[in-house]
C-alpha positions in Angstrom: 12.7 -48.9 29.0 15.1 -47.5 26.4 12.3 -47.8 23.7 9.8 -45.6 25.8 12.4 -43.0 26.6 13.3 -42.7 22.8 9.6 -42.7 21.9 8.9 -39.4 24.6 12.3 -37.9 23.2 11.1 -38.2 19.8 7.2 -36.7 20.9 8.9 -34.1 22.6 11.0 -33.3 19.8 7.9 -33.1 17.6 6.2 -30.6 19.6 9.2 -28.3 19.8 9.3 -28.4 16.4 6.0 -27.5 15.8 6.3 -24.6 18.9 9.2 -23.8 16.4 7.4 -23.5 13.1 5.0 -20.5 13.9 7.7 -18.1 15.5 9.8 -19.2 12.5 7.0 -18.1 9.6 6.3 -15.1 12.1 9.7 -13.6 12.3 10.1 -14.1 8.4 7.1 -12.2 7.9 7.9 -9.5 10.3 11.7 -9.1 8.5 10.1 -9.1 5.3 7.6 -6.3 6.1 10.3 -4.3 7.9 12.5 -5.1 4.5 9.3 -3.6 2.6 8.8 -0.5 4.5 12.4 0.5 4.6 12.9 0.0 0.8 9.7 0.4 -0.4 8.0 3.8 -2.0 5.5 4.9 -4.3 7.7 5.7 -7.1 11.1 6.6 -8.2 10.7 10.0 -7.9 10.3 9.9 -4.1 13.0 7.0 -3.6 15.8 8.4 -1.4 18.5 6.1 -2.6 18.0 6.4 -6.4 20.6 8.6 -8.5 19.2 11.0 -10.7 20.3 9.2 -13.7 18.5 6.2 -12.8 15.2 8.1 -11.7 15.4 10.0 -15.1 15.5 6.8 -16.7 13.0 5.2 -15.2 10.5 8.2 -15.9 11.6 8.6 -19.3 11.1 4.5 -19.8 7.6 5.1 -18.4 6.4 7.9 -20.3 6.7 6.3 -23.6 4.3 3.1 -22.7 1.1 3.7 -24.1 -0.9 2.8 -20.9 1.0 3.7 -17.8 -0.1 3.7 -14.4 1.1 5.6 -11.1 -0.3 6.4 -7.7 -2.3 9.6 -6.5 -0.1 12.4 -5.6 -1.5 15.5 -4.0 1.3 18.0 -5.8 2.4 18.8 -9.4 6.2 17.2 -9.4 8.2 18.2 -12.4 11.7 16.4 -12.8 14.6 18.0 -14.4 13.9 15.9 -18.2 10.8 17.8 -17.9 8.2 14.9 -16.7 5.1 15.9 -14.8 3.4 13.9 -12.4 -0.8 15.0 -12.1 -2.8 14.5 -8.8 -6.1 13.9 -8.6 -9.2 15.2 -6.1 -10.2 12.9 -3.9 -13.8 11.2 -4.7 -16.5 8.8 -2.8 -16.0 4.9 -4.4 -18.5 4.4 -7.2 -20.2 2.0 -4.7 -23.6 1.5 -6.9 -21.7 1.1 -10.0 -19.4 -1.1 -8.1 -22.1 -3.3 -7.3 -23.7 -3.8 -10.6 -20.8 -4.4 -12.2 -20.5 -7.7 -13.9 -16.8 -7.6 -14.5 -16.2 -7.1 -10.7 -18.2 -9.8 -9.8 -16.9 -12.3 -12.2 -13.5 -11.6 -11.0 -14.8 -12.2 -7.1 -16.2 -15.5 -7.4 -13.4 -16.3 -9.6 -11.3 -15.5 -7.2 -13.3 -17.5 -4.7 -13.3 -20.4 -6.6 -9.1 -20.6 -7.0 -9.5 -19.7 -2.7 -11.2 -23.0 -2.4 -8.9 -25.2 -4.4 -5.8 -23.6 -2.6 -7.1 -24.3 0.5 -7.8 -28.1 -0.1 -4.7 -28.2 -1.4 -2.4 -26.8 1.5 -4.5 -28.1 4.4 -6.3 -31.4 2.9 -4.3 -33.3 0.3 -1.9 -34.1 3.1 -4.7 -35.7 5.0 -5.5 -37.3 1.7 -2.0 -39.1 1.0 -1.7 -39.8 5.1 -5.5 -41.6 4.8 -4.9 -43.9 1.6 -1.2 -44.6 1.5 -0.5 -44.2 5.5 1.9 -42.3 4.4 2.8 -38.8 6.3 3.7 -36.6 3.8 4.8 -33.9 6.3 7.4 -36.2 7.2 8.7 -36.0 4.0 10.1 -32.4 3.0 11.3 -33.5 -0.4 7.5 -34.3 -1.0 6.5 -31.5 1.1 8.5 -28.9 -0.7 8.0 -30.4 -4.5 4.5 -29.0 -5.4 5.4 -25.7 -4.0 9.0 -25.5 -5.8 7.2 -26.3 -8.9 5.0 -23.7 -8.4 7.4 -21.0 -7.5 8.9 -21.9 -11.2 5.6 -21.8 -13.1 4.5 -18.7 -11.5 7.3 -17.0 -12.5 7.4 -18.5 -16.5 3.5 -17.8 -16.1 4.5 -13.7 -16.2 6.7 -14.7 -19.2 3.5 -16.5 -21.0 1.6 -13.6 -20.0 3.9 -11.5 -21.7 4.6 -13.2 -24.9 0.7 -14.0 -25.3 0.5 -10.0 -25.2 3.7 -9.7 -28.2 1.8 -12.0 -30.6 -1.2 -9.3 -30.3 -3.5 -11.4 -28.3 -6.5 -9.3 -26.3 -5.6 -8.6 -22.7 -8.6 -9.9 -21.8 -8.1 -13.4 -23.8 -4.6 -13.6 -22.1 -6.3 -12.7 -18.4 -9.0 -15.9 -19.2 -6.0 -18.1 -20.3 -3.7 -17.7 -17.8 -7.0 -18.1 -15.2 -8.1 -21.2 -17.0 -4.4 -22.7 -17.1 -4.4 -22.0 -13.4 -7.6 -23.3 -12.4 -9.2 -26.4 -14.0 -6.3 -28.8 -14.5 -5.3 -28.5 -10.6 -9.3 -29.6 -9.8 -9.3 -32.2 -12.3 -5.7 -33.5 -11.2 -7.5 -33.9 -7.9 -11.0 -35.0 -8.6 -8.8 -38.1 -10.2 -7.0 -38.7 -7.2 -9.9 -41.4 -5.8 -10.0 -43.0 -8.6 -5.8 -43.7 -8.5 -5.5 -45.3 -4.8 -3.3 -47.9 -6.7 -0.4 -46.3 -7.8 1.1 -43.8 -4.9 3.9 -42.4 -8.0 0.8 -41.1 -10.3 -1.2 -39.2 -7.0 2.2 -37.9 -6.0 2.6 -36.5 -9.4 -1.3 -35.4 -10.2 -0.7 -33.5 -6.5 2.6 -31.7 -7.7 1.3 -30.8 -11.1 -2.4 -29.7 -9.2 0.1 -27.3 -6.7 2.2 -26.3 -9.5 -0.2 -24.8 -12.4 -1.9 -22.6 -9.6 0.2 -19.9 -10.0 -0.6 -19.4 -13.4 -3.7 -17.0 -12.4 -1.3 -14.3 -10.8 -1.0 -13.3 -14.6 -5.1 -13.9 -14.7 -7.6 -13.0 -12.7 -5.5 -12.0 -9.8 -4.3 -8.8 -11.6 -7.8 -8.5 -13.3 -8.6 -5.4 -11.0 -5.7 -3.3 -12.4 -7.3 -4.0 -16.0 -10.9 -2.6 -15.2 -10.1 0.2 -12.5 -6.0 1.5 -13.4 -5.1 4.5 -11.2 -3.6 7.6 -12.7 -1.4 7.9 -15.9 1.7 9.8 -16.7 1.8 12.2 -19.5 5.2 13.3 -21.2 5.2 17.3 -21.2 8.8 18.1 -22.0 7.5 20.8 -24.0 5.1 22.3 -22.3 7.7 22.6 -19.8 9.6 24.5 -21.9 6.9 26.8 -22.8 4.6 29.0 -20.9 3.6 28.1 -17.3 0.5 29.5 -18.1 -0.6 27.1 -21.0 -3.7 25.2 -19.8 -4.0 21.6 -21.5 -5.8 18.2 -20.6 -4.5 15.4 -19.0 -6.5 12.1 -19.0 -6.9 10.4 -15.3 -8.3 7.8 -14.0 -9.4 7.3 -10.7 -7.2 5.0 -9.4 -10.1 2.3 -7.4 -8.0 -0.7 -8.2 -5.8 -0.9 -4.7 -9.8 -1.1 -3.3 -11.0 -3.7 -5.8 -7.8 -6.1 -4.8 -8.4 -5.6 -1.4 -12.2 -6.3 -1.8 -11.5 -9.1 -4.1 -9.3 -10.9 -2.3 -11.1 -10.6 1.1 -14.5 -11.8 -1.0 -12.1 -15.0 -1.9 -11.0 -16.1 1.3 -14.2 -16.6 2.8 -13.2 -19.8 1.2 -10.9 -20.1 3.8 -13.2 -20.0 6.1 -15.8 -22.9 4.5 -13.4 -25.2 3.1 -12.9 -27.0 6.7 -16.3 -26.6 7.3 -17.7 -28.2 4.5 -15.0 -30.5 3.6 -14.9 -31.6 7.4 -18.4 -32.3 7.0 -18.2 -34.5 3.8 -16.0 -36.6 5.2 -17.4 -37.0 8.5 -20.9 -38.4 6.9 -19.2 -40.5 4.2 -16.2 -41.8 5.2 -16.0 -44.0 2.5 -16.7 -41.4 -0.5 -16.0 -38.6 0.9 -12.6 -37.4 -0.6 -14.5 -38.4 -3.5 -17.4 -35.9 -2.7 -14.6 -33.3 -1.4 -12.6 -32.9 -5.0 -16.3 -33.2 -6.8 -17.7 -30.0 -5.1 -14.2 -28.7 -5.8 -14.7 -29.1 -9.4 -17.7 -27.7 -9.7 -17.3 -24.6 -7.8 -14.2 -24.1 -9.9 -15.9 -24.8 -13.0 -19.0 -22.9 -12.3 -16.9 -19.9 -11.4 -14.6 -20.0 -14.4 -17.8 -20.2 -16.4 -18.9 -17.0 -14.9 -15.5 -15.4 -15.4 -14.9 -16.4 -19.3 -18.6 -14.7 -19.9 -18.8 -11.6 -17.6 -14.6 -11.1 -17.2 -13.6 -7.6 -18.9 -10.3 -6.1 -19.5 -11.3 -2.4 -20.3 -11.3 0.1 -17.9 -15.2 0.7 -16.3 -16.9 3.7 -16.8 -17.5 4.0 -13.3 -13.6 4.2 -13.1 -13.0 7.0 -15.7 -12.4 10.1 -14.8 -11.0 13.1 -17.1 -9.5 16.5 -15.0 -8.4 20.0 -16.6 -5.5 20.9 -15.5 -3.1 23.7 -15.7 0.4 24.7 -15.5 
């Protein structure tokens, strides 16, 4: 009797804890946006709780970058060192040119393809370890947490590699295909070997950490790719014209900033992913039980594969013509 009421304590227990788990990543996403609209703003010059000294700094810092990129402001501002900040008319999306643009695409199915191996890897490797070993690894939060602590850590030395990879005068583009590579095929090979290691529970555990953990690494790739081929505007130091007559005319170069459009469109295009992953892997598995992990990690690898092909030929780090834009402007 004791042994029943312990095991309907325990269930109960279970599903309270899984009530708990949605209200808990809820409210930390609702604090975090509130966290992000409070603090949040498009740039220092318009952040209430910045000193002058600090937002002169920052300026200053930024207009001596070769390429630097701002939002779209409606208004001339001009800050006491003399900075300007240039808006930009409104225009219709480059829709055509969107379309036929090779770079866009490669960076959507590439983007696609990373969808897919993040979804197997938060929903199905679980499954995978709970099927072979009988182990639940959701029971486990030392296992649970590992692959994602690890790749908290190399997303953030992945910026670093980024960075250094640009110092030793490496293209941007060759440092966007690394970093995509890096973060791509070794997490689908780790798991397309995962069938053929059912012996030795220590080695999956370890080809599933370091599959989680290298993912990251194509924040500082393709992720950030749309910022490379469509910036938005640019700053432009004017001290001296400042100083001069308010009537001088002079050019400013501007680009029409599409890139918060192509992120948006880029990452919607990858998680239909999200939305095939179940289907398809819930139907390998279903029809083979036997091989059907197998079959699951194989199609991984070649969508990865075939998409990272695409990527390395078509993927561009210039900025489109269809994303150029050059204004007259005058003081």
């Amino acid at each position: 009797m004791s042994q029943h009421k312990r095991k309907i304590h325990a269930e109960g227990r279970n599903q309270l804890s899984y009530q708990f788990y949605p209200l808990l990543a809820g409210g930390i996403g609702c604090v975090c946006c509130l966290l992000w609209s409070v603090l949040v703003y498009d740039d220092p010059a318009s952040h209430p709780w910045i000193n002058v000294t600090e937002k002169e700094y920052i300026i200053s810092s930024l207009a001596q970058q070769v390429h630097v990129r701002t939002p779209t402001f409606s208004t001339y501002i001009v800050s006491a060192s003399g900075f300007i900040r240039v808006s930009s008319s409104k225009q219709s999306l480059p829709v055509k040119a969107m379309v036929r643009s090779l770079p866009l695409w490669s960076m959507c199915f590439c983007s696609f393809g990373h969808q897919w191996l993040v979804n197997i890897l938060m929903v199905y490797t679980p499954t995978y370890i709970s099927s072979v070993f009988h182990v639940n690894i959701r029971d486990n939060g030392f296992l649970s947490a590992l692959p994602f602590a690890v790749a908290w850590v190399v997303g953030i030395l992945g910026g670093y590699l980024a960075d250094f990879l640009l110092t030793k005068n490496f293209r941007l583009v060759t440092v966007r295909k690394i970093a995509t590579v890096l973060g791509s095929l070794p997490s689908s090979v780790f798991l397309m070997a995962l069938p053929y290691l059912t012996s030795s529970y220590i080695t999956t555990i370890i080809l599933l950490t370091l599959s989680c953990g290298l993912t990251p690494l194509c924040q500082s790739g393709v992720y950030i790719n749309a910022l490379d081929i469509a910036p938005s505007h640019t700053w432009k130091r004017a001290e001296e014209y400042c100083q001069a007559s308010l009537d001088l005319a002079w050019n400013i170069p501007v680009t029409h900033r599409h890139s918060s459009f192509l992120m948006g469109a880029s990452r919607g295009f990858a998680h239909i992913a999200a939305v095939l992953t179940p289907t398809v892997s819930g139907f390998l598995l279903s029809q083979d039980p036997e091989n059907g992990w197998r079959n699951v990690f194989l199609l991984l690898l070649a969508i990865d594969l075939s998409v990272l092909i695409f990527y390395l030929i078509f993927g561009e780090a210039d900025v489109q013509d269809w994303a150029k834009e050059r204004k007259l402007t005058h003081l």
